[in-house]
C-alpha atoms as one frame of an Amber mdcrd trajectory, in Angstrom:
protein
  -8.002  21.866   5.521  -8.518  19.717   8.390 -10.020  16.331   7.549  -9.647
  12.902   8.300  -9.976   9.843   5.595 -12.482   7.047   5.229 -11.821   4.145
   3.138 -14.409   1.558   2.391 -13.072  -1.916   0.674 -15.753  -3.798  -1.278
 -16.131  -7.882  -1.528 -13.867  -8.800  -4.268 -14.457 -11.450  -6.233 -10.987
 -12.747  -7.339 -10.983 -16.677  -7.297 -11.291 -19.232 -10.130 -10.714 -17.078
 -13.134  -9.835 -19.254 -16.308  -8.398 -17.223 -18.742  -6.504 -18.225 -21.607
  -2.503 -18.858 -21.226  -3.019 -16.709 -17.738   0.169 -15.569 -16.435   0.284
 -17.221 -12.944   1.592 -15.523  -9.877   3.660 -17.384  -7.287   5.467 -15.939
  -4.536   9.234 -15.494  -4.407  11.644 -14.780  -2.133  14.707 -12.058  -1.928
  16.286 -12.776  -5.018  13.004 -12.188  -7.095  12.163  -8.873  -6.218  12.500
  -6.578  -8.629  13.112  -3.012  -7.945  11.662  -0.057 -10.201  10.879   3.656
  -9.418   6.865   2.163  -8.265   7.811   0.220  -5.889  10.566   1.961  -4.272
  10.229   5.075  -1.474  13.507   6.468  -0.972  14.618   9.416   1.001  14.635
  13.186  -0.310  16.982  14.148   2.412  20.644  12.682   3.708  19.899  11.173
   7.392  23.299  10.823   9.130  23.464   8.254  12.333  21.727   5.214  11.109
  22.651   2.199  12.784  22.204  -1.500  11.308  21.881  -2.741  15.044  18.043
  -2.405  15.622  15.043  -3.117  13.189  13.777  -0.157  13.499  13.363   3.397
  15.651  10.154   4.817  16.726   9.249   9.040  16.228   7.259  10.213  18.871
   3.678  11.454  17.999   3.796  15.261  17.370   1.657  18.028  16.315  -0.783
  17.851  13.080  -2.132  14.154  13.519  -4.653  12.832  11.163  -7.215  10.366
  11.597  -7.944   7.554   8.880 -10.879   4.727   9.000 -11.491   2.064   7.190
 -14.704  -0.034   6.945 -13.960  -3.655   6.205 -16.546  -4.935   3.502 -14.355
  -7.583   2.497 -13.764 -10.216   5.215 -11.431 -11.448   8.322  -7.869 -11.867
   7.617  -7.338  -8.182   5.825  -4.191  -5.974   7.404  -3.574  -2.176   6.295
   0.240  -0.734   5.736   1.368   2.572   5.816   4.124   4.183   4.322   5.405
   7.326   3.259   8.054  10.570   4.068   8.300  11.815   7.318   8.919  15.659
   7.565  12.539  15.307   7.181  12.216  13.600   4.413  12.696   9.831   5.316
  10.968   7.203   4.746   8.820   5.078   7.583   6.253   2.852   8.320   3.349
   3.674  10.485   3.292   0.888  13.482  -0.302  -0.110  14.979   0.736   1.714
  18.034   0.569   4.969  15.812   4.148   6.174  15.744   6.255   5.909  12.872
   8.887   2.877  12.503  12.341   3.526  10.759  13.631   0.407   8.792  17.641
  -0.095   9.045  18.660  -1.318   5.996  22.694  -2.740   6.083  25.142  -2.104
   3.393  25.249  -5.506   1.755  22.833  -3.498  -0.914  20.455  -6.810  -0.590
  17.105  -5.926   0.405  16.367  -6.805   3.663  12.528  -7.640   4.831  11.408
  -5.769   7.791  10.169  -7.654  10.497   9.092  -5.084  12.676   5.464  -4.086
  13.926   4.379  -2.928  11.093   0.985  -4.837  10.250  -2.395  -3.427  11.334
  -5.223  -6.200  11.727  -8.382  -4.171  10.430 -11.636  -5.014  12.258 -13.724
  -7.902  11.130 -15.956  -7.624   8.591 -18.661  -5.051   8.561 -16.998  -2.903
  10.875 -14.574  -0.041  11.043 -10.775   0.329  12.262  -9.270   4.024  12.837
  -6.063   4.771  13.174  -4.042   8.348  13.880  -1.279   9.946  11.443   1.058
  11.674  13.923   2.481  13.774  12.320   2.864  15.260   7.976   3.426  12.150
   6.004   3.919  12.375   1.735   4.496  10.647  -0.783   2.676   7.918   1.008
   0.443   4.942   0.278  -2.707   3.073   2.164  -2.150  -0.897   1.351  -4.659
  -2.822   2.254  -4.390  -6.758   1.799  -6.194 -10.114   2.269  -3.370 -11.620
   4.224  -0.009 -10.467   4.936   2.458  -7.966   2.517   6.065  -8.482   2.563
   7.919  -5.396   2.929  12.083  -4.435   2.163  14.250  -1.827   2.634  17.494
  -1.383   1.280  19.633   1.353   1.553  19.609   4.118  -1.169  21.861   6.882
  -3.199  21.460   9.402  -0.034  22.457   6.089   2.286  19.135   6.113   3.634
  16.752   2.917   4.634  14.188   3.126   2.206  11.408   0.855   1.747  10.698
  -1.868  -1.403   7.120  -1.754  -1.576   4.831  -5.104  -3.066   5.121  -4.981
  -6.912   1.823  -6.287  -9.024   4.175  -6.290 -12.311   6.040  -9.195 -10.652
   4.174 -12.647 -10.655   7.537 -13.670  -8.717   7.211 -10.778  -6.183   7.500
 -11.946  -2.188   3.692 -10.393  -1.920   2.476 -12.263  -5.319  -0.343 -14.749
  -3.709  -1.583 -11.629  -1.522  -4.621  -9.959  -2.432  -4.296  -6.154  -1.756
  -4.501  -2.691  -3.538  -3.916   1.108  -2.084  -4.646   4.388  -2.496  -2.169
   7.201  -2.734  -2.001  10.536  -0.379   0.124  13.366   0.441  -0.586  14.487
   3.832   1.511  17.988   4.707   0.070  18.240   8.269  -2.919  20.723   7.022
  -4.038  19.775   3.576  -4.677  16.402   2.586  -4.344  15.104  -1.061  -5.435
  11.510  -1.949  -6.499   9.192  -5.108  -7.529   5.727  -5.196  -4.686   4.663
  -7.529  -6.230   2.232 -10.873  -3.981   3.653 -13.357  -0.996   0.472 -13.239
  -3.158  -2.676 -12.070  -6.724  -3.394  -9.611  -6.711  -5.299  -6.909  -9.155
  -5.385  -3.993 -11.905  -2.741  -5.163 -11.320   0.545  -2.590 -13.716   3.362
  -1.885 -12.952   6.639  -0.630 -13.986   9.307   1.048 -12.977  12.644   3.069
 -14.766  14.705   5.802 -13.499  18.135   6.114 -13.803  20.043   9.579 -16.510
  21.605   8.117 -18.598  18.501   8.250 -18.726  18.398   4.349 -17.908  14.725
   3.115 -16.556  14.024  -0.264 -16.909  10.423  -1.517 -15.626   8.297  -4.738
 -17.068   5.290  -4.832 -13.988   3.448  -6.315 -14.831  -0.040  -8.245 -17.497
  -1.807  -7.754 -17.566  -5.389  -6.496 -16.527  -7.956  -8.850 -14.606  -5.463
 -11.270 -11.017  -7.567 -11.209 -13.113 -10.243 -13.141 -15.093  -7.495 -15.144
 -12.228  -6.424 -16.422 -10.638  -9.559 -17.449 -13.493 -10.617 -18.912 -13.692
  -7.422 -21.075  -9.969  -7.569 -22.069 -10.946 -11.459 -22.856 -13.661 -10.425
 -25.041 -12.268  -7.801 -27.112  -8.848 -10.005 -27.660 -11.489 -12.419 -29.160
 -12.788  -9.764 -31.119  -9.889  -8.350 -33.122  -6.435  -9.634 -30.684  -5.580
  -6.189 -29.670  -4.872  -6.664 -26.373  -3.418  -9.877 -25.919  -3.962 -13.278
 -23.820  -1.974 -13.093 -20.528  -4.406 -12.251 -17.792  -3.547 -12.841 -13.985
């Protein structure tokens, strides 16, 4: 199924909630992140040669590229991250230039930020950015973020670089005063499977869509705006109801 991917990200409004005991989110640094299995890529594969002199190393583009656009609602400022599993099975970034970047964790088993090229400025508001998938990426995610994310990499049980991704269960996460949410795929380099991922927490409302090379689109519309504060005014609501849910709302 050939098919490229449209997102859409809807004005969010997510400023001057006052909520009852909220829990408050301020951004930490190294020694606050806190590593689970959902925020953590690692390999599937043992990569031999990795050197801790250099950032990062670029893949050249190859065969199977896939395009993805997204149509800024939202406002100036917002940056979209890519990561995900190459075909060998390791994970990378995908630069603005559209090749892959390869973080080089070292072996102090600290997680290291990765200051490479790594950020993609979407297009201001009301219009639409594309960029190209070179090659099969899975496993991956679409972050998309009112500012700019904070990404780690570490090395892991194969002694491979992989990536610690933002965490919204940590108020003390590095990325914690970012706005941002992201969408899940698996890209194989000729089918294409994606959800817009509201299971674990919502951030910026996402919408979604896919246009196969038959010219046949397939939307979901995602959240609509103003559904962080919705929500938290639902879950405020019902905890004044019967206190089922609880008072801690970010």
């Amino acid at each position: 199924m050939r098919a490229f991917l449209g997102l859409a990200l809807a004005m969010a409004g997510l400023i001057g909630q006052s909520f009852a005991k909220p829990t408050i989110a301020h951004a930490g640094g190294v020694d606050d992140i806190i590593i689970t299995e959902d925020n953590i890529l690692n390999s599937t594969t043992v990569r031999g040669g990795e050197g801790a002199g250099s950032i990062s190393r670029i893949k050249a583009a190859q065969a199977g590229a896939f395009p993805i656009e997204v149509h800024n609602n939202f406002d100036s400022g917002m940056f979209m991250y890519i990561t995900g599993r190459d075909t060998s099975g390791t994970p990378v970034l995908l630069g603005p230039n559209g090749q892959y970047v390869y973080p080089q964790a070292d072996n102090t088993g600290v997680p290291k930020e990765i200051t490479g090229d790594i950020a993609i400025p979407l297009n201001p508001q009301g219009q639409t950015t594309t960029i190209t998938l070179p090659q099969a990426l899975i496993s991956a995610r679409i972050y998309l973020a009112h500012g700019n994310l904070k990404f780690f990499t570490v090395k892991d049980g194969n002694g491979v670089s992989a990536i610690v991704e933002p965490s919204a269960a940590n108020p003390l996460d590095p990325s914690a005063e970012v706005q941002w949410g992201f969408i899940e795929f698996n890209y194989d380099g000729t089918f294409v499977f994606a959800n817009i991922s509201f299971v674990d927490f919502v951030g910026i409302p996402l919408g979604m869509g896919v246009t196969l090379a038959s010219g046949e689109q397939q939307t979901v519309q995602g959240l609509m705006s103003g559904a962080v504060n919705n929500i938290c005014n639902g879950m405020k609501a019902q905890t004044a109801a019967d206190g089922s849910i609880g008072t801690d709302y970010a």
